[in-house]
N, C-alpha and C positions, 0 to 999 in steps of 0.2 A: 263376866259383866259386859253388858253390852252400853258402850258410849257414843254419844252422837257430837261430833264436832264442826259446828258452824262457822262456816270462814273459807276463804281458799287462800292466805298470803302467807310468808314466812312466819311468822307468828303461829298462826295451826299447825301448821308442818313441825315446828321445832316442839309446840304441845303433845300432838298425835307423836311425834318421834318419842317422848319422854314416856304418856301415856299408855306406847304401845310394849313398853317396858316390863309393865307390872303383869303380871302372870295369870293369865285368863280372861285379859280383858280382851274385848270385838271391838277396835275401831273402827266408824261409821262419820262420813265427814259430808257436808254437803255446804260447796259443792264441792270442798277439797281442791285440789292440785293435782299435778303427777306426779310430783314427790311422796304427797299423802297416801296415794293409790299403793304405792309400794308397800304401806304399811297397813292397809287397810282398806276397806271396800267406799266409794266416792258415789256420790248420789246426785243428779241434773235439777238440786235444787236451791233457789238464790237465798241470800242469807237472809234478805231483808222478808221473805215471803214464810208471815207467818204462818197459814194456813197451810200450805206444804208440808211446811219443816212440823207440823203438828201431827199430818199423817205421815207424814213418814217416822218421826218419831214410835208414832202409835204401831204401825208397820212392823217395822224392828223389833217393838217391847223395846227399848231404848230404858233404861235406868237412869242414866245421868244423861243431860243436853250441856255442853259447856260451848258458851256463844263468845264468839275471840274480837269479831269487831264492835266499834262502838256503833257504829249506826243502827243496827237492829237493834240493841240495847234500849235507845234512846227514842224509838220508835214501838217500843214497848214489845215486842217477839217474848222477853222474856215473861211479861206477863202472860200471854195468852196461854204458854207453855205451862206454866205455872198451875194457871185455872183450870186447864185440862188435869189436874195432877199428876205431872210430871217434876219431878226435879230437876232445876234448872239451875248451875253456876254462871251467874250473872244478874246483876240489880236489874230490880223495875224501871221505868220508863221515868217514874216519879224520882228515883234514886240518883239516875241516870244523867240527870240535868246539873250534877255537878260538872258534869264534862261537855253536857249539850247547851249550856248556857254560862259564859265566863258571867256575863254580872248577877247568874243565881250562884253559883261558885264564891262570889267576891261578899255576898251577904251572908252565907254558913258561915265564912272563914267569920265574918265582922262579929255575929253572932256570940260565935263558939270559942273566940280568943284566938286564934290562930292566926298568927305573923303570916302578913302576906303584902306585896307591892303597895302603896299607897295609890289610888284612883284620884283622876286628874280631871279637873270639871273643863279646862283647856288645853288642847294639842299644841304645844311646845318643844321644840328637843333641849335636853335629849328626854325621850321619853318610847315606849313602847304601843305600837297600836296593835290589837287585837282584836278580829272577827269575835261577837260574840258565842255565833254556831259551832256546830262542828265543819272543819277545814282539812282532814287528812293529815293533819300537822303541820301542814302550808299555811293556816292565817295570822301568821306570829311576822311583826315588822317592826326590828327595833330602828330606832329612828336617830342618828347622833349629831345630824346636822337639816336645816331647814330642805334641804333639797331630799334629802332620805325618807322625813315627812314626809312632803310634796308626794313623793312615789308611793309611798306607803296608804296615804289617807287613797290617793288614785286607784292603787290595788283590791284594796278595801272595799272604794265603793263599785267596782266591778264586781267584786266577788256578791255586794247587795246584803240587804242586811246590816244592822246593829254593829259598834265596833267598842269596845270599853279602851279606853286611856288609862297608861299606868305609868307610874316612875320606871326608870329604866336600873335594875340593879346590876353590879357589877361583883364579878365574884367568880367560884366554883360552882359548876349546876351537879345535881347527884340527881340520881331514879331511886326513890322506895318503893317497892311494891307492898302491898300487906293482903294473905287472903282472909276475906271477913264474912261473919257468921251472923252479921245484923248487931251484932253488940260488941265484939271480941275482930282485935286483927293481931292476924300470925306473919309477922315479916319474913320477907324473902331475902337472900343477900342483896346488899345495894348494887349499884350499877351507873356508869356514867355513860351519857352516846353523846353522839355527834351531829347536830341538827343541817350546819352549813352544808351548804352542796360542794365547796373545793376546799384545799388543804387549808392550814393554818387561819381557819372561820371565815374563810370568800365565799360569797355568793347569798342565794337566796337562802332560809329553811325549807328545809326539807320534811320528810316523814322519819328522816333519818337514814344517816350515812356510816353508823357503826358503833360499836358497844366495847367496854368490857367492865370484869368483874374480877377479882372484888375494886374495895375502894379503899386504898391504901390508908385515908385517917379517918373510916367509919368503922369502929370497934366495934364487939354488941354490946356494950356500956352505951355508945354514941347512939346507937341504932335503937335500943328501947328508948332512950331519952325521945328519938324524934318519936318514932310512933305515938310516943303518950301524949308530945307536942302537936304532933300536926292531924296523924287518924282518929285518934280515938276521942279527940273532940267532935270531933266531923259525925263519925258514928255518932256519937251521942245526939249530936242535934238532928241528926236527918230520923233518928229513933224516937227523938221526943215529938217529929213534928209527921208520926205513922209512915215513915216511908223507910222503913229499916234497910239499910247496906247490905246487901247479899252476894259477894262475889270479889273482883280487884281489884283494890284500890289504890291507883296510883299516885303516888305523890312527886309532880316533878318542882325541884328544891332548889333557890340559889343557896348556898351556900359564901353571906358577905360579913365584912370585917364588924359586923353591926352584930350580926348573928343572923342565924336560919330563917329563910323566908320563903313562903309558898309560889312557883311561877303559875301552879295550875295544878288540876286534880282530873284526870283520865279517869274512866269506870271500869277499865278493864287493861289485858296485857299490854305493855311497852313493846313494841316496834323499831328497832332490834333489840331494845335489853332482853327482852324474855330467851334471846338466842342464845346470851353469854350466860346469863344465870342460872337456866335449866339443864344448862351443861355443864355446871358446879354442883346442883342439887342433889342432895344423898336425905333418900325418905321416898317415900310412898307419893305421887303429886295425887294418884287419882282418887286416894284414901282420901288426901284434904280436899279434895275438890266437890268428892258428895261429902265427908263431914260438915263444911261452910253449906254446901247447896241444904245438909238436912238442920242447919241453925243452932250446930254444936261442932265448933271445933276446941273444945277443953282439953281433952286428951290428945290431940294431935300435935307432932314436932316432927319440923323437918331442919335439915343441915344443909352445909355449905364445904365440897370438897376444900382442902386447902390449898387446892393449884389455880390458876387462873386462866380466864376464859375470855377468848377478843371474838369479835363480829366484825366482819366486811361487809360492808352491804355494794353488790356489781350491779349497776346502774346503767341502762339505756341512754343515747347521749343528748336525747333531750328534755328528759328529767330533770329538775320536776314540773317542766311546761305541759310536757307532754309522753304520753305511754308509747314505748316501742312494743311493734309487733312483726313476726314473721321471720326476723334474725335466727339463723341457726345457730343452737347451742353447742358446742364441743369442751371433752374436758372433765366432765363433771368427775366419773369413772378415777381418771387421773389426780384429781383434786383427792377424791374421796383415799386413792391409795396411798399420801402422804398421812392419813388418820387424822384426816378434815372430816367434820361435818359441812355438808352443803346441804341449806334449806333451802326450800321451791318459795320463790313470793310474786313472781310476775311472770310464770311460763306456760307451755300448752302445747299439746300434740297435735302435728299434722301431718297427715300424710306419712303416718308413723317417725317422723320427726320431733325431737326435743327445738321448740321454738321462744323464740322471748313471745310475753304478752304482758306486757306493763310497765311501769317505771323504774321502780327497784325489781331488778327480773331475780335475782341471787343473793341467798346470805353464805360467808361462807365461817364459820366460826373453829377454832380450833384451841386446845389445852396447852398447856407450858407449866414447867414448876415456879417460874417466875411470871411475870406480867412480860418482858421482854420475851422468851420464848414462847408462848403463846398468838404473838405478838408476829414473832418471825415464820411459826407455823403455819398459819393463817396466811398470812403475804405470800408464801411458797405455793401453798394451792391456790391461791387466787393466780398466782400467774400460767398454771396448767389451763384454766378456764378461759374461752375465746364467744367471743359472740360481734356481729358486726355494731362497732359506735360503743363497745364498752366502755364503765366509766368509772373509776375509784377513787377513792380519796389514799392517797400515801402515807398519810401522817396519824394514822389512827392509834391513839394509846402510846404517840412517840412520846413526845415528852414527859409521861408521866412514866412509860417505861426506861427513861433515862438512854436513848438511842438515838443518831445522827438518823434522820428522813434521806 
């Protein structure tokens, strides 16, 4: 079976990596990495260009298209793929605007009954301000004192564009993913990351600075309760109102003493949870990937190893201002020998050299029977890996794995 994977960050990479697992399948990525290349053949095409990715598709005979960013999603790639009759894992353009528009987001949830932040008609702290577009995972400013504001609403209106106001909840945050068939979602295991750019929650948000899995008080008791709470409302209305959910649906959740409440709904894979949790997964992913893409996943199940899975994300040092490039890589090799995974999310060859080219250049994710060993395995390849201005966060899954930073 031949697959086309649209994207080139750690997220495709850790997809293709899982993907390329199953047994006859052709991965096909555009425009991919040099991570992905190892797994498969990379194509000079961008994600957002749908007419490309359409012949190229056609090209290949391509079966399934699975599109990993949201931008092209939200820009409708998925549909034109679609129209073509292709099979496409990833919502329409119409779907789509749960993650391309927080205040269309904030009226499904109002809708469809789903616990979510209360919307504030006045910016006051403490309070949260929010780009309504899409931000890379950058437009989020929680605000706890008037000067946080201040910088916030300034951020904001540089960034241009619409900005929703919300309470500011306090709590545990959790990742669900669910993959969905337009009517039906199949949960992934949960996942926590790590938004802030420095240790112990300093600094700006990020697109994320690390993950893992599982979640030590989300049982599968806990885990259908939410789904039936938070997706499958959603499904319902985005289905009553023609625009059915095809693809994944992210749920990012505080978790407060109130009970569960929605921070936001993504249309597609979590950046870096998909690293930890697809490194847990036990099942078929590409099976569920064209079942949801063909509008029946009834029959499909997939599991969750019982060991635990953390994610590094190695950051260029002026992230998330701005994307390094040209830093030579070293290390990986070495990483990979401690029985690390290392995903490509910000690199690129020159000059037959491994170079940064991005923000987040590195994920490096690794297994443990505990959350602590998983924990330390990871830490251990991350410090084989060198690049000039590297930049990590230390404290990733400490606490929760009960260990001194």
């Amino acid at each position: 079976m031949k697959v086309l994977l649209v994207g080139s960050g750690g997220r495709e990479h850790a997809l293709a990596w899982r993907l390329a697992q199953t047994v006859g399948v052709e991965v096909h990525a555009a425009p991919g990495n040099p991570g992905i290349a190892e797994l498969g053949e990379c194509h000079p095409v961008r994600a957002h260009d749908a007419e490309g990715l359409l012949s190229l598709a056609r090209t290949l005979d391509a079966e399934l298209v699975v599109i990993g960013p949201e931008a092209p999603l939200v820009t409708g790639v998925a549909d034109e793929l679609r129209h073509a009759g292709i099979a496409v894992f990833g919502p329409s353009a119409a779907a789509a605007r749960i993650e391309g528009s927080k205040s269309f987001a904030k009226e499904i949830m109002r809708v469809a009954g789903v616990p979510t932040a209360a919307s504030l008609s006045v910016a006051r702290p403490p309070c949260v301000v929010k780009l309504d577009g899409l931000a890379a995972g950058k437009g989020v400013f929680v605000c706890h004192t008037a000067a946080e504001l201040e910088a916030g609403l300034k951020a904001a209106a540089k960034a241009g564009g619409q900005v929703v106001i919300e309470e500011l909840l306090e709590g545990q945050e959790l990742s669900v993913f669910a993959l969905c068939d337009g009517s039906r979602a199949l949960p992934l295991a949960p996942a926590r990351d790590f938004k802030r750019l420095g240790d112990s929650d300093e600094g700006p948000n990020t697109g994320g600075m690390g993950s893992y899995s599982p979640v030590a008080e989300i049982g599968p008791d806990r885990l259908e309760e939410i789904v039936a709470t938070v997706h499958a409302p959603v499904l319902d209305e985005l289905g009553r109102r023609g625009t059915p959910f095809i693809g994944l649906l992210y749920a990012g959740l505080m978790l407060t003493e109130a009970g569960l409440s929605v921070l936001e709904f993504n249309c597609r894979f979590g950046d870096p949870e998909t690293q930890s949790i697809l490194a847990r997964l036990e099942g078929d992913l590409l099976d569920a990937l064209a079942a949801a893409a063909g509008g029946d996943l009834g029959e499909t199940e997939l599991g969750a190893r019982d060991d635990a899975a953390v994610t590094v994300v190695l950051a260029g040092g002026d992230y998330p201002e701005r994307s390094d490039s040209g830093g030579l890589i070293e290390g990986i090799e070495d990483a990979r020998a401690t029985g690390a995974l290392v995903f490509h999310a910000g690199t690129a060859v020159r000059n037959g050299r491994l170079v940064t080219n991005g923000g987040r250049v590195l994920n490096v994710t690794a297994h443990g029977g505990t959350l602590a060993d998983a924990r330390a395995a990871a830490y251990e390849a991350c410090e084989r890996i060198t690049f000039p201005r590297m930049h990590y966060r230390r404290d990733i899954a400490a606490e929760e794995a009960g260990v001194a930073r």
